[in-house]
C-alpha positions in Angstrom: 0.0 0.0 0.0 1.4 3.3 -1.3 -0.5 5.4 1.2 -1.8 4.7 4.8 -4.9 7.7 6.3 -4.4 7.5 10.0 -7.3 9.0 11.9 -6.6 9.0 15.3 -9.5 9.1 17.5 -10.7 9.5 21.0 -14.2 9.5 22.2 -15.3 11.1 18.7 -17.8 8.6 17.6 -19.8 11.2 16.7 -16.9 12.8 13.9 -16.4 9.0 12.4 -20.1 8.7 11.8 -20.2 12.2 9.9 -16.8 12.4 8.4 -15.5 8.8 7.8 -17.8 7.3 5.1 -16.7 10.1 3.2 -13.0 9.4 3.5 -13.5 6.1 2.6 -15.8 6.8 -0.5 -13.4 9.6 -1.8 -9.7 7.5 -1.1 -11.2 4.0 -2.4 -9.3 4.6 -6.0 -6.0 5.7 -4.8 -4.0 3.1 -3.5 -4.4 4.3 0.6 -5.9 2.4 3.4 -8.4 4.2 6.2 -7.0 3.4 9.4 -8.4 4.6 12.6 -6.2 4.5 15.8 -8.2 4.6 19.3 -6.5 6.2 22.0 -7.9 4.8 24.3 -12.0 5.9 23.6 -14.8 4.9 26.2 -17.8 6.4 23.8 -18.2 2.9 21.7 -16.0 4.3 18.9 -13.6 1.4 18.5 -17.1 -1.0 17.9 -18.5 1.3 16.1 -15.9 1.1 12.9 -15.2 -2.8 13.3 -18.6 -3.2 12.8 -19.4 -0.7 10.6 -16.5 -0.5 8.2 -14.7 -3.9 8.2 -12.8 -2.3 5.3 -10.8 0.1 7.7 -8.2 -1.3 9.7 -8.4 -1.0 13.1 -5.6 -0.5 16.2 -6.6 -0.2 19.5 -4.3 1.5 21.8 -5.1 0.9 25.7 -5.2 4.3 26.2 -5.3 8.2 25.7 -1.4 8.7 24.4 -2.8 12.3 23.1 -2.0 13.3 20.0 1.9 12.2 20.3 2.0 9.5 21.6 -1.2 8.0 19.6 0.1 9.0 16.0 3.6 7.4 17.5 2.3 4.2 18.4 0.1 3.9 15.0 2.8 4.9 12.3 5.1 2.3 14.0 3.0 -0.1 12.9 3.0 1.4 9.0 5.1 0.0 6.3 3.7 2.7 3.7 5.3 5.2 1.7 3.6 7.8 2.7 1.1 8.7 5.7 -1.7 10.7 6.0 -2.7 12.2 8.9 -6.5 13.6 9.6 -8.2 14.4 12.2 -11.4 12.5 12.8 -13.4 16.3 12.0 -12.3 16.6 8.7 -14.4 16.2 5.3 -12.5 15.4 2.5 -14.0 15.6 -0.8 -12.9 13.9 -4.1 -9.9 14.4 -5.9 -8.4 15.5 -2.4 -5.6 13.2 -1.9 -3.7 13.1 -5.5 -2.3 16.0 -5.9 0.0 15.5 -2.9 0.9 12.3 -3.4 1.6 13.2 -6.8 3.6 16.6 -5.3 5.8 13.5 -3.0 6.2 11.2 -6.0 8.1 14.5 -7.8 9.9 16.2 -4.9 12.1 13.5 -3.0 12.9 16.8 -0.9 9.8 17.0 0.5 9.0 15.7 3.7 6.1 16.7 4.6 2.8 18.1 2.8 -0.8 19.3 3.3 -3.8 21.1 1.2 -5.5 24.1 2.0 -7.9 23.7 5.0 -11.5 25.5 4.6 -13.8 25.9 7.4 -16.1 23.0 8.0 -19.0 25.7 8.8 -18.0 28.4 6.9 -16.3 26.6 3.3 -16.0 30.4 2.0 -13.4 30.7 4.9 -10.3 29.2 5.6 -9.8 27.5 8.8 -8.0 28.5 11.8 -5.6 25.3 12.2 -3.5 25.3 9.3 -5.6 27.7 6.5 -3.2 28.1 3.7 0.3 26.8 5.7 1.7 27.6 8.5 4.6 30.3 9.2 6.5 31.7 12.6 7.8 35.0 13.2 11.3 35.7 14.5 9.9 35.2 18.1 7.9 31.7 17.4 5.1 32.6 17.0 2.9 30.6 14.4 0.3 31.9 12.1 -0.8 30.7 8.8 -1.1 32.0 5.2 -5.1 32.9 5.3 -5.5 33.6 8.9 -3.3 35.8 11.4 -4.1 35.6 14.6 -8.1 36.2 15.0 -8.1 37.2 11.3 -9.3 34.6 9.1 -9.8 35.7 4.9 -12.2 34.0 3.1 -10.7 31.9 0.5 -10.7 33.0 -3.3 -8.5 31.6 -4.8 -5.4 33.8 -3.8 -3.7 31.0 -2.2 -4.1 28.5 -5.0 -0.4 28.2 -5.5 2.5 25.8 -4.1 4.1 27.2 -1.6 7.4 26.0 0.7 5.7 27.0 4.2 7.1 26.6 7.6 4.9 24.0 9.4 2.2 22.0 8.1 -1.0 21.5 10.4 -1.6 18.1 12.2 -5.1 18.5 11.0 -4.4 17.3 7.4 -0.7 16.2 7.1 1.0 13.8 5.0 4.7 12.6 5.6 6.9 10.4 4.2 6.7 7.4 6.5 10.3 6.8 6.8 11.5 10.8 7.3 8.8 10.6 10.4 10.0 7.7 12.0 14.0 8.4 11.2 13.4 11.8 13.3 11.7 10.1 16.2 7.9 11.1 15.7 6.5 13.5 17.3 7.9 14.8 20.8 5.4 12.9 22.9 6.5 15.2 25.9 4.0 17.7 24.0 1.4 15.5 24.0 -0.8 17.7 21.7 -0.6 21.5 20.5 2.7 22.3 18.4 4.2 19.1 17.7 3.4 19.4 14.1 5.6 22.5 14.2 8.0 21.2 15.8 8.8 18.0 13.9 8.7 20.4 10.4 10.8 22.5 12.2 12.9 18.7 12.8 12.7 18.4 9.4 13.9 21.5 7.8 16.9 21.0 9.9 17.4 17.7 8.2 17.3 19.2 4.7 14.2 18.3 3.8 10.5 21.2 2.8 7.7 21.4 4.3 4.9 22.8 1.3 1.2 23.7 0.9 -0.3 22.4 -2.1 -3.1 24.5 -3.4 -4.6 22.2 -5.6 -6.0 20.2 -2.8 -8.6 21.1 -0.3 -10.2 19.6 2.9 -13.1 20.7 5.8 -12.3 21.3 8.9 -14.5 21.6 11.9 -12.1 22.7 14.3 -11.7 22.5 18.2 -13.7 18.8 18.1 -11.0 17.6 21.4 -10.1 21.0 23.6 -12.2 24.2 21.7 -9.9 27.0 21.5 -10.6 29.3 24.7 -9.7 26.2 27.2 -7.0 26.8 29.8 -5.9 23.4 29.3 -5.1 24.1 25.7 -3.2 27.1 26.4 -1.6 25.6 28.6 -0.2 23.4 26.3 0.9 26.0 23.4 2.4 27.9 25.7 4.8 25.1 27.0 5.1 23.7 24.1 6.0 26.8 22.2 8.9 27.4 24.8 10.3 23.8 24.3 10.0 24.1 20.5 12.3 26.9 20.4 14.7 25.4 23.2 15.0 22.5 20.8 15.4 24.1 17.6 16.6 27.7 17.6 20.8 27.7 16.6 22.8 27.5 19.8 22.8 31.4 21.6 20.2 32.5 20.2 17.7 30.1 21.6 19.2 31.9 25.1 17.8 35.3 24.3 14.6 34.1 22.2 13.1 31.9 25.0 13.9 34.6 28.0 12.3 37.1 25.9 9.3 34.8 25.3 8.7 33.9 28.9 8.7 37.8 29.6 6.3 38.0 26.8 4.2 35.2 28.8 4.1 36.9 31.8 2.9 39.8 30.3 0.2 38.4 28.9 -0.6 36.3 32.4 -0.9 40.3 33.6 -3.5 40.9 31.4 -5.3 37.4 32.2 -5.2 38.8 36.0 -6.6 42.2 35.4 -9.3 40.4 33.4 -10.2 38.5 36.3 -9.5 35.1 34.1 -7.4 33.6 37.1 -7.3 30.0 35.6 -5.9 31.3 32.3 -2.9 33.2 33.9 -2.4 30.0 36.3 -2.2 28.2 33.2 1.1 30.5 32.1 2.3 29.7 35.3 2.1 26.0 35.0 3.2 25.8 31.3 6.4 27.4 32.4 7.0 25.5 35.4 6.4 22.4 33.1 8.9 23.9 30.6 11.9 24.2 32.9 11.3 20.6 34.1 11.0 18.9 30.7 13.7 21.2 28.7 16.6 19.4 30.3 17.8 17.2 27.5 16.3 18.5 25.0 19.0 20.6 22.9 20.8 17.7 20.6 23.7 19.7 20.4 23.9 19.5 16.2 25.5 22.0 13.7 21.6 23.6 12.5 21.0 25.1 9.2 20.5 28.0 11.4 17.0 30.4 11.5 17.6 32.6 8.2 18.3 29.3 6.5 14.5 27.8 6.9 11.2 28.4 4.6 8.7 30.0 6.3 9.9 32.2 8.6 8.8 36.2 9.2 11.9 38.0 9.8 9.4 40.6 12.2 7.4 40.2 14.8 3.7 39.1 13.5 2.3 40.8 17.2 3.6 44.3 16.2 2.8 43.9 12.8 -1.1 43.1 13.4 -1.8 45.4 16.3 0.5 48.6 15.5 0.8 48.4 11.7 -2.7 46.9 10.6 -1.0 43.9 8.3 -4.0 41.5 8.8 -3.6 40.0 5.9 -0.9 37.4 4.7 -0.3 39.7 1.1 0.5 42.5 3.5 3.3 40.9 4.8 7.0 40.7 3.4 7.8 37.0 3.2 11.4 36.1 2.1 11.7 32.5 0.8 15.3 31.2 2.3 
């Protein structure tokens, strides 16, 4: 098999029945299996596909591993080319998942892949986790071609292109099975939020892109496990964002990027405060807490292609630019490829 879909799934029975028929029905010609890995689920989900779809191959893992440690466990046990990852909230329509395995078959320098991601409940609009490919500013800060911070752009047809990009969203991700493995997965220390930005970032170290391909679109519903204005789930991009630089940053400037960033978190913990949201600032506190414990280790030590050498990154501060100089747009900002 040239091409294994992992879905990875916990407690969304209620996503597989909507979405999964139609990955099935739209991948049946193109040489892929539909695999969904259960982390763990108590809602009935694992029954519900072995009885439902005895076509889709099944693993069972006895627990939630999150997002990490799930899609770990699962592309160990792949032996294709290539694998798809997609979250169980995703509608793919036909035609979908050609043009990037055609994009892989061409571009042995590609490692990883995705389409453009359109809002499940709004299709005119592009979705917040991954829109048109995602992008960092100098400071780590992610954002994504079709939606900067709160400001998503409807989609028509401006971002149509193939484009190297930065990170490619967990969401809808193909990799070549061998690259993921040979870099060690995911960091299942994140457990879920960043870890698709971190291994691209793994990978763009290792010589190998990271693109959008235009020509392919998905649905995405979005927030279906932790919705976006969950302390948990800041929690977890705010640690995670701090050990993703540790990691990858060139050696000295990771120093004075990651003390400026925890100032930068504090600040923002302020503001929490004086808007009376106590469990979001407490959630800055224990994301950095969790940092400082888990970052021992984490720097390999290796000769890095070093920050200005990597696709995808905004050589300005994407804050600054939205709030002081109005750039809400991705066409208003000045992108240099590397």
């Amino acid at each position: 098999m040239k091409t294994s879909i992992i879905i990875l799934n916990w407690n969304g029975k209620k996503f597989l029945q909507h979405f999964l028929p139609s990955v099935i029905a739209n991948t049946a010609d193109e040489q892929a299996e539909v695999v969904v890995a259960d982390n763990g689920s108590t809602d009935g989900s694992p029954a519900y596909v072995a009885q439902n779809f005895p076509q889709v191959r099944l693993i069972k893992l006895d627990r939630n591993y999150g997002f990490t440690g799930g899609y770990n466990r699962a592309i160990a046990l792949i032996s294709s080319t290539y694998t798809l990852l997609l979250n169980s909230d995703v509608d793919v329509p036909q035609g979908w998942l050609q043009p990037l395995v055609q994009h892989m078959d061409a571009n042995e320098s590609v490692g990883a892949c995705m389409p453009k991601i359109r809002s499940f409940a709004q299709p005119r609009s592009f979705e917040y986790a991954g829109a048109a490919g995602g992008f960092i500013d100098m400071l780590g800060y992610p954002f994504c071609r079709g939606r900067i911070l709160g400001a998503i752009e409807q989609d028509e047809g401006q971002y149509n292109d193939l484009r190297s990009i930065f990170w490619a969203t967990g969401a809808c991700m193909m990799v070549r099975t061998e690259i993921f493995k040979r870099l060690g997965g995911f960091d299942d220390d994140f457990f879920a939020h960043m870890e698709e930005v971190d291994l691209c970032w793994r990978m763009q170290n290792a010589g190998y892109n990271v693109t959008c391909i235009g020509a392919s679109e998905v649905f995405h519903v979005g927030g279906g496990t932790l919705p976006n204005n969950n302390p948990r789930k800041l929690f977890y991009n705010y640690r995670n964002n701090l050990l993703m630089l540790y990691k990858n940053l060139p050696f000295g400037v990771h120093v004075a990027v990651v003390s400026l960033r925890m100032w930068l978190d504090w600040m923002s913990a302020l503001v929490f405060l004086l808007q009376l949201r106590f469990s979001y600032a407490g959630a800055v506190l224990k994301a950095h807490v969790a940092f400082l414990k888990l970052k021992k280790g984490k720097r390999t030590g290796r000769n890095m292609r070093g920050i200005f050498g990597l696709n995808g990154i905004y050589r300005g501060s994407i804050i600054l630019s939205y709030f002081l100089f109005g750039k809400h747009t991705f066409g208003k900002l000045r992108m240099r490829q590397a």
